[in-house]
Short mmCIF file of the C-alpha atoms (twelve columns), coordinates in Angstrom:
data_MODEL
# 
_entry.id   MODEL 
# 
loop_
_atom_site.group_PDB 
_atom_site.id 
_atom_site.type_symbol 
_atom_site.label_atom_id 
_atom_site.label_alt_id 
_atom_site.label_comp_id 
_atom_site.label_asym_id 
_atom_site.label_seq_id 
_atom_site.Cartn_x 
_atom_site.Cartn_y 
_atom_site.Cartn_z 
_atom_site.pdbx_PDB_model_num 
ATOM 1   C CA . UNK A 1   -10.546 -14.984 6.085   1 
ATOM 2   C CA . UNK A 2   -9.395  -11.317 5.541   1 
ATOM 3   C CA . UNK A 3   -10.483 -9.077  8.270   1 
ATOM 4   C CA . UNK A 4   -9.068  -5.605  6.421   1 
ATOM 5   C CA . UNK A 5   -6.226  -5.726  9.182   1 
ATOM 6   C CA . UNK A 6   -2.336  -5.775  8.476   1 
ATOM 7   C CA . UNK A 7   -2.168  -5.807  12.285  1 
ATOM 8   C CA . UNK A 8   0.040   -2.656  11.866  1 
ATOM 9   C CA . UNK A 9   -1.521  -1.270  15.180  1 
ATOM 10  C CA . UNK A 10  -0.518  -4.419  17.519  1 
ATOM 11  C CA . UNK A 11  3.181   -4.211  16.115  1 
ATOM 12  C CA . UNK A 12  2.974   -0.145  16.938  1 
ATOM 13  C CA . UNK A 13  1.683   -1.193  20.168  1 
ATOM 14  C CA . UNK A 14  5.136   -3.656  20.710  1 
ATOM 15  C CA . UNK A 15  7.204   -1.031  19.770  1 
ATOM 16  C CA . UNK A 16  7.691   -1.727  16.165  1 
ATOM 17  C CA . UNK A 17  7.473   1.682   14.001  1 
ATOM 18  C CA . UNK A 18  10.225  1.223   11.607  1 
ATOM 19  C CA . UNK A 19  12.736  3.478   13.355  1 
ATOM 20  C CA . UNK A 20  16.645  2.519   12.157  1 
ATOM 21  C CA . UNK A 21  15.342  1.563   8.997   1 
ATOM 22  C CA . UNK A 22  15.478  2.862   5.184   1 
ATOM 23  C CA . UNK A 23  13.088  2.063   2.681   1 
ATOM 24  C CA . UNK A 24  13.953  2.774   -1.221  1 
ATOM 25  C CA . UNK A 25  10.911  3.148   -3.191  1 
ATOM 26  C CA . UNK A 26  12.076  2.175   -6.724  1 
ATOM 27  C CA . UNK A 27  9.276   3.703   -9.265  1 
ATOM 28  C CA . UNK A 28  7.873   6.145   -11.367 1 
ATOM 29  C CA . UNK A 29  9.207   8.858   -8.659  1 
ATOM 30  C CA . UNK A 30  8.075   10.254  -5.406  1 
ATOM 31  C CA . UNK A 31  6.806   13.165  -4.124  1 
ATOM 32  C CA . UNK A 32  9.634   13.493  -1.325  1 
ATOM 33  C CA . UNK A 33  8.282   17.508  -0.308  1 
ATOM 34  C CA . UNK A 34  4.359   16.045  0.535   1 
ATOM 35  C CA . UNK A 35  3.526   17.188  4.027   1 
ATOM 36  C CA . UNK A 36  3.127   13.632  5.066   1 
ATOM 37  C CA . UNK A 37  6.323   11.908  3.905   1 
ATOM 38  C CA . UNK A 38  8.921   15.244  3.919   1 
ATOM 39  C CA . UNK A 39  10.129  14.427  7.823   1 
ATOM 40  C CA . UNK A 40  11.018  11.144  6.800   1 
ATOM 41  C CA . UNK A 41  12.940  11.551  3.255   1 
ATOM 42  C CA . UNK A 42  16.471  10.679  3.198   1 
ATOM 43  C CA . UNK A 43  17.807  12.375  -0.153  1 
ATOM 44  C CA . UNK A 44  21.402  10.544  0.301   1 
ATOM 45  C CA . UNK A 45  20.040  7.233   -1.120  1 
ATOM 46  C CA . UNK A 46  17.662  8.750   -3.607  1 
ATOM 47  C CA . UNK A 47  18.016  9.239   -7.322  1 
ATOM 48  C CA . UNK A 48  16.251  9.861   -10.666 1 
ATOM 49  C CA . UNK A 49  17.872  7.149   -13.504 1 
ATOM 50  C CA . UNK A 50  15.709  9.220   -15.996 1 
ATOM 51  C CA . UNK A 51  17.001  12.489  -15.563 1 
ATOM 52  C CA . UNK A 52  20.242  11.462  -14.500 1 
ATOM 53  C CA . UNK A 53  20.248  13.479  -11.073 1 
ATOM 54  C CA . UNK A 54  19.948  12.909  -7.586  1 
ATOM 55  C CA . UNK A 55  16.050  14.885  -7.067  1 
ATOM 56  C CA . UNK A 56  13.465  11.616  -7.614  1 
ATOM 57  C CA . UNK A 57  10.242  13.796  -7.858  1 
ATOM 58  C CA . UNK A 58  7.950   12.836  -10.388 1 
ATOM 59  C CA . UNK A 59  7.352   14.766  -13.148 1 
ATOM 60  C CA . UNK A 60  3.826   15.324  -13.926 1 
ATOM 61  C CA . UNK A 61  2.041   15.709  -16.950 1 
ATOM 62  C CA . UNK A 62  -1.424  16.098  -18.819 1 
ATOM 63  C CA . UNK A 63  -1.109  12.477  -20.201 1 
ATOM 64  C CA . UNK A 64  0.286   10.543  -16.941 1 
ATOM 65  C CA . UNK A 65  -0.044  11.505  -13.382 1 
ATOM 66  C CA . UNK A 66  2.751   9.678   -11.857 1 
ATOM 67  C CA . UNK A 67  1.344   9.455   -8.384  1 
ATOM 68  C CA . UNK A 68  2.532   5.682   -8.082  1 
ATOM 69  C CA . UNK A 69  5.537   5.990   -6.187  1 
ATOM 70  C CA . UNK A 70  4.209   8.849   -3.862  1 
ATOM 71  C CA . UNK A 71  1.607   6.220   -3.021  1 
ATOM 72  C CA . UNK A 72  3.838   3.574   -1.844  1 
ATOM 73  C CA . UNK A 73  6.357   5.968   -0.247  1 
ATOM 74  C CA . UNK A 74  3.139   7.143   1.786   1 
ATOM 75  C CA . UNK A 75  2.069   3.160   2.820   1 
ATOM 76  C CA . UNK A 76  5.309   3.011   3.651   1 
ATOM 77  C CA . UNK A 77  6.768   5.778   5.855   1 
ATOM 78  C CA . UNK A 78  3.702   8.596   5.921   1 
ATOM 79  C CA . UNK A 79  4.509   10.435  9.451   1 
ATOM 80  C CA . UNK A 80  2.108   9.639   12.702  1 
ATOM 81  C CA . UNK A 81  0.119   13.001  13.930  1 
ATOM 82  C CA . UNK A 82  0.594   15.490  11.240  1 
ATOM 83  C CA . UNK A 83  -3.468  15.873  10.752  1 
ATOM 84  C CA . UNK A 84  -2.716  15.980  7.140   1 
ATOM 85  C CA . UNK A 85  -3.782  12.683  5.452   1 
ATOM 86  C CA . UNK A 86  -2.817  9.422   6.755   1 
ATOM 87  C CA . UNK A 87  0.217   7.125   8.957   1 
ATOM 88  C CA . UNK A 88  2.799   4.389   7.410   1 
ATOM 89  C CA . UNK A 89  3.359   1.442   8.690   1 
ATOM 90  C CA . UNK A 90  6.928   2.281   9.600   1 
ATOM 91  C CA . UNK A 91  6.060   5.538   10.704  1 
ATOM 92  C CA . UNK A 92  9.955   6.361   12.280  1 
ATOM 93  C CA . UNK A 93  11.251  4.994   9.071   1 
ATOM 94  C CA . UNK A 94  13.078  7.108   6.691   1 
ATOM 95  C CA . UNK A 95  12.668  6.603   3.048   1 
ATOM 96  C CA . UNK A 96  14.188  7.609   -0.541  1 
ATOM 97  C CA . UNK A 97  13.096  7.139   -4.158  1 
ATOM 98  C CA . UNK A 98  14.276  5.865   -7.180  1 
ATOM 99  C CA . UNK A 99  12.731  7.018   -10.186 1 
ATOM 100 C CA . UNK A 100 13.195  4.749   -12.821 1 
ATOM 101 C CA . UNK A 101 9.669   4.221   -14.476 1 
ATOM 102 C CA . UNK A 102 9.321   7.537   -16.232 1 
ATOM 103 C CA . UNK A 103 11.388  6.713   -19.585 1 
ATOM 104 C CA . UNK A 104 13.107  3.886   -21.309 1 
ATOM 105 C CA . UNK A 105 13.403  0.857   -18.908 1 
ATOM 106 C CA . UNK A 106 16.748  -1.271  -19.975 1 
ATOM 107 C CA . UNK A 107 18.141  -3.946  -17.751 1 
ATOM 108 C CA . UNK A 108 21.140  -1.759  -16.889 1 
ATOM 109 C CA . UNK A 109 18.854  0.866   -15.242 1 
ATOM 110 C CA . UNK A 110 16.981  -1.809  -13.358 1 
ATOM 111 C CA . UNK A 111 20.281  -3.398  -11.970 1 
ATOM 112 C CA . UNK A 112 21.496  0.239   -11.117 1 
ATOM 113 C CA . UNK A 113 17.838  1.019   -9.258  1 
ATOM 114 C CA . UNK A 114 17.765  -2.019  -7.039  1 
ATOM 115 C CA . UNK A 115 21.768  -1.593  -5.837  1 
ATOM 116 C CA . UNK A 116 21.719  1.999   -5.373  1 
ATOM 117 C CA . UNK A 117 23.349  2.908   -1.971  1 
ATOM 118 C CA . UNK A 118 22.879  -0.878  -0.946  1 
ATOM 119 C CA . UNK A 119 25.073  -0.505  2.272   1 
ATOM 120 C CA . UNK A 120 22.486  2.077   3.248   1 
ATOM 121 C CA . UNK A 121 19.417  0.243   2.281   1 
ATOM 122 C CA . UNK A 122 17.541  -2.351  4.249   1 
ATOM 123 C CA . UNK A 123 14.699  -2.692  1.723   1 
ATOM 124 C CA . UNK A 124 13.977  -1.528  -1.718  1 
ATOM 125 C CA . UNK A 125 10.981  -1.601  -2.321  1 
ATOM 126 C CA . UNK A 126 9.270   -2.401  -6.520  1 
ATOM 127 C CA . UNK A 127 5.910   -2.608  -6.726  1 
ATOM 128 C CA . UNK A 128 5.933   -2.528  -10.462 1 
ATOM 129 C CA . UNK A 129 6.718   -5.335  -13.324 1 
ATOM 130 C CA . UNK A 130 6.000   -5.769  -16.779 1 
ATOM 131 C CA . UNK A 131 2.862   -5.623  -18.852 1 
ATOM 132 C CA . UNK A 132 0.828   -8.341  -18.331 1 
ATOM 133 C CA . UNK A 133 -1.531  -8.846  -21.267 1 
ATOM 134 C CA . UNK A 134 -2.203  -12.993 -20.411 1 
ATOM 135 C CA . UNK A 135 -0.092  -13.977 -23.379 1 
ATOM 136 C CA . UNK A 136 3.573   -12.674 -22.663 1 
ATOM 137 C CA . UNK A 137 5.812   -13.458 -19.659 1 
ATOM 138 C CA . UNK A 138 8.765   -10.994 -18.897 1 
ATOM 139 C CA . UNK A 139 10.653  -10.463 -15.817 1 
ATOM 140 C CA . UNK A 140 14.148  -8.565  -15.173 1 
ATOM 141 C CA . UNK A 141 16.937  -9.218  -17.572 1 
ATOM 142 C CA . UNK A 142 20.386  -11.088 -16.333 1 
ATOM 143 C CA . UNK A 143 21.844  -7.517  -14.894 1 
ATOM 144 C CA . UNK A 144 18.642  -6.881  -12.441 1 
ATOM 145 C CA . UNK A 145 18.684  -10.713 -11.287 1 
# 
């Protein structure tokens, strides 16, 4: 059964924190100046596919909030002690983003997201996927695979 533990805090306690490592967040952008995540942002394997430059901050608006990415950049690599909101579970890691979700998703894009600075990049990280209404079945096309 679930206890509501990852366990993050015996792997801290071993000496795991994520130090060495880069994570790639590969969404709808991320918030890479937030107090909790700006220590840890690595803008040399970061980009933005939908504005065609290298700054991967969301850009907000009335109809979509694009807080998706920040969210998982946060899980991920949120700095220990700050007193500002919360830890990662690599807390030593460094991160960048990818923002790819915020305009016309082609295969092309989604092949150029997840090899990105792959020499530099020990995970990349995609929480997202198609829509799933229960009928149709999509995944990536033959570029992204």
């Amino acid at each position: 059964s679930f206890t509501g533990s990852l366990g993050v805090e015996d792997a801290w306690h071993a000496g795991y924190s994520g130090y060495g490592s880069t994570v790639v967040i590969v969404d709808d952008g991320v918030e890479h100046s937030h107090p909790d995540l700006a220590e840890n942002y690595d803008a040399g394997v970061s980009m933005d596919l939908n504005s065609n430059d290298t700054d991967p901050a969301p850009h907000y608006t009335l109809k979509d909030s694009h807080h998706h990415g920040t969210s998982c950049a946060g899980i991920v690599a949120s700095v220990r002690n700050n007193s500002v909101c919360s830890i990662g579970v690599a807390p030593k890691s460094t991160f960048g983003g990818v923002r790819l979700l915020d305009g016309p998703l082609m295969d092309i894009l989604e092949a150029t997201a997840l090899s990105h600075r792959v020499h530099n990049v020990d995970i990349f990280t995609s929480s997202w996927g198609p829509m799933d209404d229960g009928i149709d079945l999509d995944g990536p096309g033959p570029l992204a695979v």
